[in-house]
Backbone as CSV, one residue per row, in Angstrom:
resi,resn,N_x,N_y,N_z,CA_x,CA_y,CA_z,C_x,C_y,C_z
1,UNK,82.425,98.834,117.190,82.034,97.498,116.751,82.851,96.464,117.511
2,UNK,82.297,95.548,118.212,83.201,94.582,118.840,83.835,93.262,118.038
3,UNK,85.080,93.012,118.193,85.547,91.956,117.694,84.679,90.751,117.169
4,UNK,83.459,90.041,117.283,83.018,89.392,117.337,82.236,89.983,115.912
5,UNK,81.600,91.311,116.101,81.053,91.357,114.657,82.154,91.967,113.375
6,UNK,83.048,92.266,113.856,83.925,92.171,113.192,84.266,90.917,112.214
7,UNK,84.398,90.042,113.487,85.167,89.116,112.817,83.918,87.909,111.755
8,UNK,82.471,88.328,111.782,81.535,88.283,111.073,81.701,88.779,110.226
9,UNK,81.742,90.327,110.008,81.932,91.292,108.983,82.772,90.482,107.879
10,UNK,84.039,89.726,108.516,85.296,89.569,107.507,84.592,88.540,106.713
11,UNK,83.999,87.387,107.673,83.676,86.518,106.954,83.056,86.317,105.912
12,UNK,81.646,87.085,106.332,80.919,87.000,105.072,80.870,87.815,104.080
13,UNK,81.990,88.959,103.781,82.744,89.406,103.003,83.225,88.153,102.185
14,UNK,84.457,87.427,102.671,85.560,86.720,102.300,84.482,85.850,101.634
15,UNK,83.419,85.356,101.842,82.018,84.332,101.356,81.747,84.536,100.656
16,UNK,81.177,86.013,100.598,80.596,86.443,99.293,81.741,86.205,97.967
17,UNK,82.469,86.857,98.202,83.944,86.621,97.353,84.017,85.365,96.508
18,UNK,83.996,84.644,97.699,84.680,83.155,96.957,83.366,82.987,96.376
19,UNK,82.032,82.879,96.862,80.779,82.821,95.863,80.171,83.392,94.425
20,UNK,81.058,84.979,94.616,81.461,85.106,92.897,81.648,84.729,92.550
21,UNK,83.178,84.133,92.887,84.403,83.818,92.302,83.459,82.556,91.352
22,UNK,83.069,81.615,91.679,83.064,80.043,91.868,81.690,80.235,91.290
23,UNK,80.483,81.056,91.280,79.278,80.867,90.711,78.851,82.049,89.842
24,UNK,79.399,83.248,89.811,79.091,83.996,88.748,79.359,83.789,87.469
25,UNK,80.935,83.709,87.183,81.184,83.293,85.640,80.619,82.459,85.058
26,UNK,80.267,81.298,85.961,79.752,80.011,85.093,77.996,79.978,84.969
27,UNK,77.610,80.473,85.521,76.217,81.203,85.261,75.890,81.877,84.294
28,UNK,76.598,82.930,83.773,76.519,83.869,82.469,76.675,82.961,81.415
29,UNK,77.759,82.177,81.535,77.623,81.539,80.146,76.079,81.194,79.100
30,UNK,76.001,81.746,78.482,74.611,81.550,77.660,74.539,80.808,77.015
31,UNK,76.407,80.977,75.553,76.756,79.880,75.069,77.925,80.135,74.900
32,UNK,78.969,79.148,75.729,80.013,79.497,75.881,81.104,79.126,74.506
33,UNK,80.656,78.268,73.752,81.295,77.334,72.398,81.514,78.728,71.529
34,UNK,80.158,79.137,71.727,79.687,80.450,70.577,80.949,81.926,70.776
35,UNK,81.094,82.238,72.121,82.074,83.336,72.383,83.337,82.921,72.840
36,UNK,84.001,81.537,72.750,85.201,81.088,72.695,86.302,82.076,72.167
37,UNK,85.752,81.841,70.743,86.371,82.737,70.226,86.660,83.991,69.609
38,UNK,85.900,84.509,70.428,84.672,86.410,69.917,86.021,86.942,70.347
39,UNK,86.864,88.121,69.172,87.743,88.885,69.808,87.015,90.120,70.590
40,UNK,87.501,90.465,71.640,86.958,91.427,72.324,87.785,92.466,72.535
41,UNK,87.144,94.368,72.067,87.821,95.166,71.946,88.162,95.610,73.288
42,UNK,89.362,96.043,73.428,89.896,96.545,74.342,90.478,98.394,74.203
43,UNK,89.260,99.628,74.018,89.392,100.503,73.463,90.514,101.293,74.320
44,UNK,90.958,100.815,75.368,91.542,101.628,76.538,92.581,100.449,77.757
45,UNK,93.393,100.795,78.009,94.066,99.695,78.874,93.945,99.972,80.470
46,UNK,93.388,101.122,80.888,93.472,101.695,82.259,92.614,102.831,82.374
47,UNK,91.779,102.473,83.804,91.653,103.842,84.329,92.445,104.545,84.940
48,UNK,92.205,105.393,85.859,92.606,106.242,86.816,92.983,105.774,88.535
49,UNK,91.622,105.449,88.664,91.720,104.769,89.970,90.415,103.763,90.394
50,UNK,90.560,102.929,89.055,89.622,101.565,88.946,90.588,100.448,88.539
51,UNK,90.548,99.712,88.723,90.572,98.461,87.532,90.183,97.704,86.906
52,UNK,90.573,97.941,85.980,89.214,97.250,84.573,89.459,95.690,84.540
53,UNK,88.927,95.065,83.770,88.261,93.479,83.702,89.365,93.350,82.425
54,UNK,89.645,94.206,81.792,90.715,93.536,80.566,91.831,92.913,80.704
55,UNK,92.354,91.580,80.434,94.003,90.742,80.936,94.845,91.286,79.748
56,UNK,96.185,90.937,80.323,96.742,91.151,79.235,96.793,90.076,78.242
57,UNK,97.101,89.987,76.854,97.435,88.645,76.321,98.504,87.635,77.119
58,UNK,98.466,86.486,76.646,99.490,85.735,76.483,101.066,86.210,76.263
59,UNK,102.112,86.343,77.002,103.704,86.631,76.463,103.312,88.498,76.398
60,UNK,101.870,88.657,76.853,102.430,90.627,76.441,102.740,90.863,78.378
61,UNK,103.417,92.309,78.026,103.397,92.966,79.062,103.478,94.258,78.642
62,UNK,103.186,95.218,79.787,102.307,96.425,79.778,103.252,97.231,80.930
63,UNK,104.064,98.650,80.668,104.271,99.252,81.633,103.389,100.154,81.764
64,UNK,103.294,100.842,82.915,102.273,101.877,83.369,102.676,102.628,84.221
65,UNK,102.588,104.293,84.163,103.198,105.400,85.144,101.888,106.266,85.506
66,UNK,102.206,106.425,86.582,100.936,106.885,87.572,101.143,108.016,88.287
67,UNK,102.027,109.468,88.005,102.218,110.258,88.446,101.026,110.838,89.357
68,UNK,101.454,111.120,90.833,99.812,111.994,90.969,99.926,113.036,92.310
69,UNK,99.432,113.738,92.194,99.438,115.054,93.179,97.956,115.243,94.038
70,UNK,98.386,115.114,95.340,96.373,115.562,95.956,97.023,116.793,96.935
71,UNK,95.897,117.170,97.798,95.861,118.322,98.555,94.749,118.079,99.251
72,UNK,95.084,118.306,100.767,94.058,118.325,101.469,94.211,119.194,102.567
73,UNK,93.575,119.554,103.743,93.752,120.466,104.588,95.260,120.475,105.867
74,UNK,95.512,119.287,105.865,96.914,118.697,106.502,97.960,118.606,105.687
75,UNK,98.311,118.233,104.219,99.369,118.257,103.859,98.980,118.029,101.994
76,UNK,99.930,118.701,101.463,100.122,118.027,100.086,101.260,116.806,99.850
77,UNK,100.815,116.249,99.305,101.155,115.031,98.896,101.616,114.712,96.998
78,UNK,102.694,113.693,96.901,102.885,113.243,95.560,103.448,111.464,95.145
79,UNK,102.951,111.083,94.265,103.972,109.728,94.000,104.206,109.751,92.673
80,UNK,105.056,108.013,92.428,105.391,107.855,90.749,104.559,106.332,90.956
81,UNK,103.956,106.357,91.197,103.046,105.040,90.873,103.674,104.131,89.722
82,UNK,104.327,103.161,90.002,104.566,102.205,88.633,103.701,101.105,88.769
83,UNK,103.637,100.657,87.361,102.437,99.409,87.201,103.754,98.481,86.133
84,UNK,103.415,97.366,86.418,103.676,95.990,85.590,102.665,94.940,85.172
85,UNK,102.424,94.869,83.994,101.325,93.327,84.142,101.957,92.532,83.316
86,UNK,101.729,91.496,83.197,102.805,90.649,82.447,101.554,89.115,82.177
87,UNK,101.316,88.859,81.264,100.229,87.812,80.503,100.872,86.361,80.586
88,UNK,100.425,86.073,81.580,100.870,84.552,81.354,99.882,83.259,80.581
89,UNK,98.132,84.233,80.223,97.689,83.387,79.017,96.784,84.330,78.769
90,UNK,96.174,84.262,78.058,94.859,85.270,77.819,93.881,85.592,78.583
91,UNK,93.577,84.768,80.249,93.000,85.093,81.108,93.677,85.230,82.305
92,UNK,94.552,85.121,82.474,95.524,85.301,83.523,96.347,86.104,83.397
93,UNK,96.517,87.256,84.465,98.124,87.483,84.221,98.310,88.037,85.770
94,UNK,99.834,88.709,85.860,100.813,88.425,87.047,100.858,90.076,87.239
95,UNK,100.527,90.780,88.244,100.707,92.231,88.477,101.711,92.366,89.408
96,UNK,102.563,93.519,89.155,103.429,94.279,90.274,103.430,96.017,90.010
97,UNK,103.151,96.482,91.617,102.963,97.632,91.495,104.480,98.186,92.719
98,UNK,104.497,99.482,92.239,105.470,100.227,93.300,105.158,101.596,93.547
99,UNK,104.775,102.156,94.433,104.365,103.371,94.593,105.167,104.336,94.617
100,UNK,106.611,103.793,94.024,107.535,105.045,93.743,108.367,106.154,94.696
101,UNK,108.319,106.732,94.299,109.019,107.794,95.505,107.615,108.886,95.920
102,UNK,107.841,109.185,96.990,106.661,109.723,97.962,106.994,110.985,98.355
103,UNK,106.193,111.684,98.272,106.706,113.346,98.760,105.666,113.585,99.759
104,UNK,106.051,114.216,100.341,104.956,115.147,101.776,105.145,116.459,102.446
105,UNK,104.574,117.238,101.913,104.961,118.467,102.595,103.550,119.114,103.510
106,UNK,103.869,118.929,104.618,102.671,119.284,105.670,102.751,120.705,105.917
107,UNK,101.571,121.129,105.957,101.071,122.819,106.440,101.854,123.324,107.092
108,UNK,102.653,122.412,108.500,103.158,123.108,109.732,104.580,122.058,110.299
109,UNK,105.205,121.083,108.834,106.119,120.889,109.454,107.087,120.593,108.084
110,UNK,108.433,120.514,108.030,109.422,120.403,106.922,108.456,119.546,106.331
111,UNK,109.006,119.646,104.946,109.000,118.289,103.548,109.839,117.385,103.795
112,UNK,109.173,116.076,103.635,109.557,115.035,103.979,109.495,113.979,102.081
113,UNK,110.484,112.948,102.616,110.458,112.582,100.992,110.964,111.145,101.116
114,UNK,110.047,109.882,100.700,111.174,108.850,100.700,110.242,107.670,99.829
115,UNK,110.592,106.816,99.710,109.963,105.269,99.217,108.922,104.675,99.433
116,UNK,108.344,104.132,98.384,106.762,103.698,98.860,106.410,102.331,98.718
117,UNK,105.765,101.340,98.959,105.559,100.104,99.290,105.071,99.165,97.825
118,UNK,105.335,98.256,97.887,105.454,97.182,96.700,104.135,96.242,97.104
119,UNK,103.625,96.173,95.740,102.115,95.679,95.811,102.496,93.935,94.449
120,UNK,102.249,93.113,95.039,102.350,91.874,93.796,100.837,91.034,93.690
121,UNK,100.671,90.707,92.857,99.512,89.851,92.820,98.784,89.502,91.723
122,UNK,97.761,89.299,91.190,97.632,88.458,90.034,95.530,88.978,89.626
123,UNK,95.592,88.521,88.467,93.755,88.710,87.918,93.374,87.671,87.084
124,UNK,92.983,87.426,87.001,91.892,86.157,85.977,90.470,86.738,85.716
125,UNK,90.214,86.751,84.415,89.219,87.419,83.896,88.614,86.752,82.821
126,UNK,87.005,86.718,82.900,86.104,85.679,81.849,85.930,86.589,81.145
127,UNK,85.434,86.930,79.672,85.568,87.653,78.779,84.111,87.204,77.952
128,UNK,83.771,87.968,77.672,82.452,87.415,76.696,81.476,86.981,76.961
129,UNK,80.793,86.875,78.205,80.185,86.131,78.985,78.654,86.166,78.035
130,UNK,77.689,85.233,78.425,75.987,86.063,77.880,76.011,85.863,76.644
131,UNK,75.812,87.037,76.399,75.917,87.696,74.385,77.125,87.682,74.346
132,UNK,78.039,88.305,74.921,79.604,88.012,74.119,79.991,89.681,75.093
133,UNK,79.195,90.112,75.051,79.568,92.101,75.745,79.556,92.227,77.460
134,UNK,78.964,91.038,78.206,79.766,90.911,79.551,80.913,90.462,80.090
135,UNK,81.671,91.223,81.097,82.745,90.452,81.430,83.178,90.700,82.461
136,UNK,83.792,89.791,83.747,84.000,88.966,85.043,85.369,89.296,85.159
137,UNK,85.450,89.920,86.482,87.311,89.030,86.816,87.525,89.374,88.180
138,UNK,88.425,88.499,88.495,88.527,88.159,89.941,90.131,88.436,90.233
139,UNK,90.525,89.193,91.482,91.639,89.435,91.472,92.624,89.596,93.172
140,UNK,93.690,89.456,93.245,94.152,89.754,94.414,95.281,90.783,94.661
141,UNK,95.773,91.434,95.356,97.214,92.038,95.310,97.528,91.499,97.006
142,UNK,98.654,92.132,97.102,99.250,91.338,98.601,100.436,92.569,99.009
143,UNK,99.895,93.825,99.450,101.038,94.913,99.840,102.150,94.618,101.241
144,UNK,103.221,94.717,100.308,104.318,94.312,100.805,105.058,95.701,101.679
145,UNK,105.003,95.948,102.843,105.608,96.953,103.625,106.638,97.787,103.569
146,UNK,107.583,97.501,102.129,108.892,98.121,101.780,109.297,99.507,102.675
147,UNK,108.329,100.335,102.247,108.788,101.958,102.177,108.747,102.232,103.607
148,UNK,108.958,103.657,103.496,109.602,104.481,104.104,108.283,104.731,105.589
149,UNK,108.844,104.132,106.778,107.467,104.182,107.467,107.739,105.880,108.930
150,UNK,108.796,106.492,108.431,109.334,107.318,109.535,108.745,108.493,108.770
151,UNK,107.751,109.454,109.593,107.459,110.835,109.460,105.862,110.136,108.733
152,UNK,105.581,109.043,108.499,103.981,108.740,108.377,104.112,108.805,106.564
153,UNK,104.922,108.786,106.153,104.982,108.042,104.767,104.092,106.964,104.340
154,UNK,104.548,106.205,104.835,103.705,105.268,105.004,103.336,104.100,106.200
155,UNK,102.897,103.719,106.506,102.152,102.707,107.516,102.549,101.684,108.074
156,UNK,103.631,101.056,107.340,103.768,100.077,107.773,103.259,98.511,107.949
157,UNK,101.437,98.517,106.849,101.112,97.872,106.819,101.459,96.903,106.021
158,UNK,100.956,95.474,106.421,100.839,94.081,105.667,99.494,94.513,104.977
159,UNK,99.251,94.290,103.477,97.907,94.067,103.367,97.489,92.958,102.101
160,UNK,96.209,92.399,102.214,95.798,91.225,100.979,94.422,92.615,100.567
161,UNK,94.631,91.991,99.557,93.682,93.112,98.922,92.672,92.524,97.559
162,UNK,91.627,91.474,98.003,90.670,90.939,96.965,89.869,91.660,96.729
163,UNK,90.113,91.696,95.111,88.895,92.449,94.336,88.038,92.010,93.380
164,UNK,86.615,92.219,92.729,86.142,92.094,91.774,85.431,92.849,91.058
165,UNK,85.431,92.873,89.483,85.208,93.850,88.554,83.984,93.227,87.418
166,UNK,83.120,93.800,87.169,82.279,93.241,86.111,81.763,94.478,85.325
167,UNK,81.483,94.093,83.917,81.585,95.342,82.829,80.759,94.911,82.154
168,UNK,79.972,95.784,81.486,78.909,95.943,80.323,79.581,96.286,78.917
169,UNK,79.990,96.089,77.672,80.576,96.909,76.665,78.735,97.235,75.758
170,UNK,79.001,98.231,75.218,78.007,98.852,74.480,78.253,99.309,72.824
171,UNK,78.303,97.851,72.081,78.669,98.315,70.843,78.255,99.123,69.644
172,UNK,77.093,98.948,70.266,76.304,100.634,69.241,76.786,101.973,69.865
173,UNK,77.421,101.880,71.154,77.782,103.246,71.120,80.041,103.190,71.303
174,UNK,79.547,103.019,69.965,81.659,102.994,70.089,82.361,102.150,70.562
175,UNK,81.555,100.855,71.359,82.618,100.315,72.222,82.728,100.902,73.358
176,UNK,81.562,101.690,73.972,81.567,102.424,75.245,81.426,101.225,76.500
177,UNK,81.869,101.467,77.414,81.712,100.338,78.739,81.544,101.003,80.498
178,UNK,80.671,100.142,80.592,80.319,100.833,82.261,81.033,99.409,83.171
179,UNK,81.489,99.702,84.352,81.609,98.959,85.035,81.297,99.081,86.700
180,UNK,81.570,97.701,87.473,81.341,97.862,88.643,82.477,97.416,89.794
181,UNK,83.110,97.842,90.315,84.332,97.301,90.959,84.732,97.447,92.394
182,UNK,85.065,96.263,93.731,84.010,95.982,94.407,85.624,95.402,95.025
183,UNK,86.244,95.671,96.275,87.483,95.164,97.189,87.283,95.200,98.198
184,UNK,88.329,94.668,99.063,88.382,94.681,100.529,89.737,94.495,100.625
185,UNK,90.179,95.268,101.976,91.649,95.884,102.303,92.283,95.353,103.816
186,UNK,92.361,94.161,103.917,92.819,93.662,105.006,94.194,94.247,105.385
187,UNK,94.402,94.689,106.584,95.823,95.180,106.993,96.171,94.454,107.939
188,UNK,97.584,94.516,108.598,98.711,94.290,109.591,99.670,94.528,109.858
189,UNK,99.691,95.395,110.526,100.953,96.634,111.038,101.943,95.426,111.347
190,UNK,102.960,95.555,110.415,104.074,94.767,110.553,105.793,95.426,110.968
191,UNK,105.242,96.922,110.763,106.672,97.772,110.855,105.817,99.120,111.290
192,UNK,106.492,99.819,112.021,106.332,100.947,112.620,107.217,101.525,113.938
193,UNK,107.066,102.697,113.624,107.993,103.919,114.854,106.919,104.225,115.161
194,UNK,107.606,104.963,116.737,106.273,105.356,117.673,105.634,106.627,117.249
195,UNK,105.779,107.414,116.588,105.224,108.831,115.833,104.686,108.279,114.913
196,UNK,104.441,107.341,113.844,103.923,106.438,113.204,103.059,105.699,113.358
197,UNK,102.702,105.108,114.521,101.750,104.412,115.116,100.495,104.326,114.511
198,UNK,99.799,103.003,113.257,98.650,103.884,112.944,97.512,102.772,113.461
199,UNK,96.537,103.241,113.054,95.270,101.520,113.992,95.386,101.111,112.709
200,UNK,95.090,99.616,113.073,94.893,98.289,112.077,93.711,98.352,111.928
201,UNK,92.696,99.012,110.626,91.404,99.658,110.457,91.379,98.862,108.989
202,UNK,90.470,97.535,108.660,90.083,96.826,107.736,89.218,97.886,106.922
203,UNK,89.223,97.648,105.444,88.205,98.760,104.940,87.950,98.427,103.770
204,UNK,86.826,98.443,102.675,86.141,97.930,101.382,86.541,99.155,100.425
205,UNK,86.532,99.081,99.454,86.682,100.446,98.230,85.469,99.729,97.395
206,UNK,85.144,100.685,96.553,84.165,100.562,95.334,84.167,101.273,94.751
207,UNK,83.936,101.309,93.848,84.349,101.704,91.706,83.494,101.635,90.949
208,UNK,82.590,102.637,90.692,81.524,102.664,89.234,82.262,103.714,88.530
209,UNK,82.417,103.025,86.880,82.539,104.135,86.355,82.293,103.537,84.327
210,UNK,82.927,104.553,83.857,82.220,104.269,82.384,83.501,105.128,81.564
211,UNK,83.681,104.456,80.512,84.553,105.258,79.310,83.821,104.896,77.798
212,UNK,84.001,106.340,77.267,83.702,106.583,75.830,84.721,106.928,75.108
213,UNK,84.879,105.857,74.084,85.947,106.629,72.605,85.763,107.179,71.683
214,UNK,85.788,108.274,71.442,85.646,109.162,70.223,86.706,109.227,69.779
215,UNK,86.982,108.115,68.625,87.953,108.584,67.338,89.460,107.962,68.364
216,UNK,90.333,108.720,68.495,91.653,108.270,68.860,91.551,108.815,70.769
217,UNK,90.280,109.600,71.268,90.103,110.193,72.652,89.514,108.905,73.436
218,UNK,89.327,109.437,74.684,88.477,108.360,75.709,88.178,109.156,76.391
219,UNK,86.954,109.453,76.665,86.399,110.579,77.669,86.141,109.260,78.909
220,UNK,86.160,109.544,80.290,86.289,108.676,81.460,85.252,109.401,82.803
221,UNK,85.047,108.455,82.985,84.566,109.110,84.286,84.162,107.663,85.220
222,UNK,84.492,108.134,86.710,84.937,107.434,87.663,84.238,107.732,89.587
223,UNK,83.524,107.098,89.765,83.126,107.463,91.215,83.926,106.601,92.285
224,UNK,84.881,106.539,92.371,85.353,106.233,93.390,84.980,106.080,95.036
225,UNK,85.118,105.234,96.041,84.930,105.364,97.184,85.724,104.373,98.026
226,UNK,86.480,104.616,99.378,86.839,104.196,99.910,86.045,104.177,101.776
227,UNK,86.094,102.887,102.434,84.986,103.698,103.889,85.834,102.338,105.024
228,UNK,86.182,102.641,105.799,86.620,101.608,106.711,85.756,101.466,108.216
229,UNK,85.159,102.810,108.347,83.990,102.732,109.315,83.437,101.264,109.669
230,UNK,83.056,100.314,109.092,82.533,98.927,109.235,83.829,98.352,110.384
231,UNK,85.078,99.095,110.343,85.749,97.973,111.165,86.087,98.843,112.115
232,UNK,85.461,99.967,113.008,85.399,101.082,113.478,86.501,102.412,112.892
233,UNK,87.036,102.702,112.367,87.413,103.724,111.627,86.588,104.786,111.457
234,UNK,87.042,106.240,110.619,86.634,107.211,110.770,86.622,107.601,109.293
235,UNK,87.075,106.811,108.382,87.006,107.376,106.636,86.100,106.870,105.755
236,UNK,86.174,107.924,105.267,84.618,107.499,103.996,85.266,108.544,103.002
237,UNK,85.888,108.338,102.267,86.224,108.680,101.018,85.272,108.838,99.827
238,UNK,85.190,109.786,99.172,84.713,109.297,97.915,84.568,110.391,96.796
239,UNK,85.249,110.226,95.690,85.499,111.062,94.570,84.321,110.849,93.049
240,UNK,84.880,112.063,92.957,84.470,111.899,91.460,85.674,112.175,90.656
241,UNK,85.721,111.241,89.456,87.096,111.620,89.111,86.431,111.189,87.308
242,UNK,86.808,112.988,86.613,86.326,112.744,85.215,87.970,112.688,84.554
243,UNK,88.163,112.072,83.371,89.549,112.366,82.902,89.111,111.755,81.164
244,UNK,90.464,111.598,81.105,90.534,111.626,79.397,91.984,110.894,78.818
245,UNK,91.842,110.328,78.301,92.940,109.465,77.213,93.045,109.488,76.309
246,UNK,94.682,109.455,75.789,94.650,109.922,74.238,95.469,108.629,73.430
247,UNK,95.065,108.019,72.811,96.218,106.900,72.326,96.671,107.489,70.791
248,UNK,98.455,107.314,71.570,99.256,107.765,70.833,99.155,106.417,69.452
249,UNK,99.391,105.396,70.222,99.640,104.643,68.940,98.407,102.684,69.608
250,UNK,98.712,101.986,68.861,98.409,100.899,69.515,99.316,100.274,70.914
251,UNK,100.273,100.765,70.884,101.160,100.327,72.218,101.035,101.582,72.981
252,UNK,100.633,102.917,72.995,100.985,103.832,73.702,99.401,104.650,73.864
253,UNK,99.433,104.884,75.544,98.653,105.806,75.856,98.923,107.146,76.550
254,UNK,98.069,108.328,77.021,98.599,108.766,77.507,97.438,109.549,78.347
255,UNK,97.446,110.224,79.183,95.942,110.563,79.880,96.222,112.041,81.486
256,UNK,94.994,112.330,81.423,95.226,113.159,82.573,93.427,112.977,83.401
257,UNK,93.496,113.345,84.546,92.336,113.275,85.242,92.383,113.935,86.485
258,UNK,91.495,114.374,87.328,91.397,115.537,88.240,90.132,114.969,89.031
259,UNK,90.778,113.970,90.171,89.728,113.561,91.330,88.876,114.615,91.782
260,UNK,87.811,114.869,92.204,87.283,115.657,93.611,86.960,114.868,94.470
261,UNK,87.315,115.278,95.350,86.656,114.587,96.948,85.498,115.631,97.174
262,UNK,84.279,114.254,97.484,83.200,115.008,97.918,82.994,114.880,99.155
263,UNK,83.509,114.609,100.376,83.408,113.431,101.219,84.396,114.769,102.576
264,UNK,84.095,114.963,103.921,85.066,115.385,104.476,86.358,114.801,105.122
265,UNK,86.588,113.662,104.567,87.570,112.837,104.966,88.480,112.640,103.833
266,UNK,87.830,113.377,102.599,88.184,113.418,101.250,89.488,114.143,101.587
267,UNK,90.690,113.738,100.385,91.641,115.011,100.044,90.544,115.785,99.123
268,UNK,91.164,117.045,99.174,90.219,118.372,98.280,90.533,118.159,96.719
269,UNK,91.256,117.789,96.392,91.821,117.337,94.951,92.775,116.733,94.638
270,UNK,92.782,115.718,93.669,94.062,115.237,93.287,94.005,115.496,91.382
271,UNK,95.196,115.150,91.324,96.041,115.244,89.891,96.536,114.170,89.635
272,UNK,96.036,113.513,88.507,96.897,111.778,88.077,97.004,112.259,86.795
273,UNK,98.580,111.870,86.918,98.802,111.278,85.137,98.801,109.941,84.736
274,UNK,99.015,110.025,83.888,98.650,108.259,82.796,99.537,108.198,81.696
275,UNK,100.224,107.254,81.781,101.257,106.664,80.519,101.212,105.615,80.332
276,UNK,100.716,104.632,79.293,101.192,103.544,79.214,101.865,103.273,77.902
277,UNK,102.812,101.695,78.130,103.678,101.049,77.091,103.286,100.031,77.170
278,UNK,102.556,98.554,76.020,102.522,97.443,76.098,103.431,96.893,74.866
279,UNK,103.514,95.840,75.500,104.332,95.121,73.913,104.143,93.348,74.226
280,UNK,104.436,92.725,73.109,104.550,91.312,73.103,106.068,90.973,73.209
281,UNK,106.090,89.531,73.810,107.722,89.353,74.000,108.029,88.642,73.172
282,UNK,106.940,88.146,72.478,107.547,86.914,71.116,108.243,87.442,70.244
């Protein structure tokens, strides 16, 4: 693909974006006076490897642990994924992620082990939209290059990372919800060694998936996809990932799930765990 449609590609990406952003929410409104103040259930705080449309409150914050294991034909792999969200009103709030410590042990060379890169950025989310059971949100992260870029840990990239999420809830069936979730992954090799070296390969992800609660469970399921091909690249990712959540209490979750890659660019499987802690600071 030559630079030129490339640099098309970005645009009317980045267009579409801001044209959500700025004309979807305010379109749904049906009657907005009427769902002002509709509390809206929140049966689950997280998927796996989506992100849902729910903010945190006002003054709450939310920790989150993301243990996870894949395997693919080149190397097994592990992290501690940490999550932060922190509510600065009921539609806003402030994210920080850290990908923890990083393990790598390749088919045909030592285990390698070190630090993984810091993700900050923020979501705003309309709630109730229509009838009161749609809901909007618009979001950014901004990956910060921290970790460990020697032995291919990691990359070395700069990246902005805009996303958007929109959800159906289904209150005749439990509070069940489908959603649709929809990014783009701008990079810029800002740090790197020469064994490291990787291409600056722009790339979109997308996210359908749906959760059901039965009783104190959440049965989940998740299609994942990642494809950077559009900015000449060679990956097309894409999983199925079924899992399950158990809430311990109203502040506590806890969960397991088991990606497949269907895709030959796929890892062959991964393993995520799920923990979360929320609380209010008042």
């Amino acid at each position: 693909m030559s630079n030129l449609s490339i640099n098309i590609f970005r645009f009317l990406l980045l267009a579409n974006f801001t044209a959500l952003f700025f004309v979807f929410p305010y379109s749904s409104f049906a009657d907005p006076e009427k769902n002002r103040d509709k509390i809206i259930p929140q049966p689950i705080q997280e998927m796996f490897q989506s992100n849902l449309v729910y903010p945190q409150e006002k003054n709450e914050i939310q920790f989150t642990l993301f243990p996870s294991f894949r395997n693919n034909q080149n190397a097994k792999k592990a992290r501690t994924l940490f999550e932060v969200e922190y509510g600065v009103t009921d539609e806003f709030q402030l994210i920080f992620e850290w990908e923890g410590l990083l393990y790598r042990n390749p088919k045909n060379n030592p285990t390698i082990a070190g630090v993984g890169n810091i993700e900050v950025g923020a979501q705003y989310s309309w709630m109730g939209l229509g009838d009161g059971n749609t809901h909007f949100s618009f979001g950014n992260l901004i990956e910060l290059p921290v970790g460990t870029v020697e032995n291919e840990l990691t990359e070395g990239f700069f990246g902005v990372q805009p996303f958007i999420v929109v959800a159906r809830d289904f209150p005749e069936l439990n509070q069940s919800q489908i959603f649709f979730e929809f990014g783009f992954d701008w990079v810029k090799q800002v740090r790197n060694v020469p064994e490291s070296l990787a291409p600056e390969v722009d790339s979109i992800s997308w996210n359908i998936g749906a959760f059901f609660p039965i009783k104190l469970w959440r049965a989940t399921l998740e299609i994942n996809g990642n494809n950077n091909k559009l900015d000449g690249g060679n990956t097309n990712d894409i999983y199925i990932t079924p899992g399950t959540i158990y809430k311990l209490s109203k502040e506590w979750e806890i969960g397991i799930a088991s990606p497949i890659g269907v895709t030959k660019t796929s890892d062959d499987y991964r393993v995520i765990g799920y923990l979360m802690w929320e609380f209010e600071l008042d």
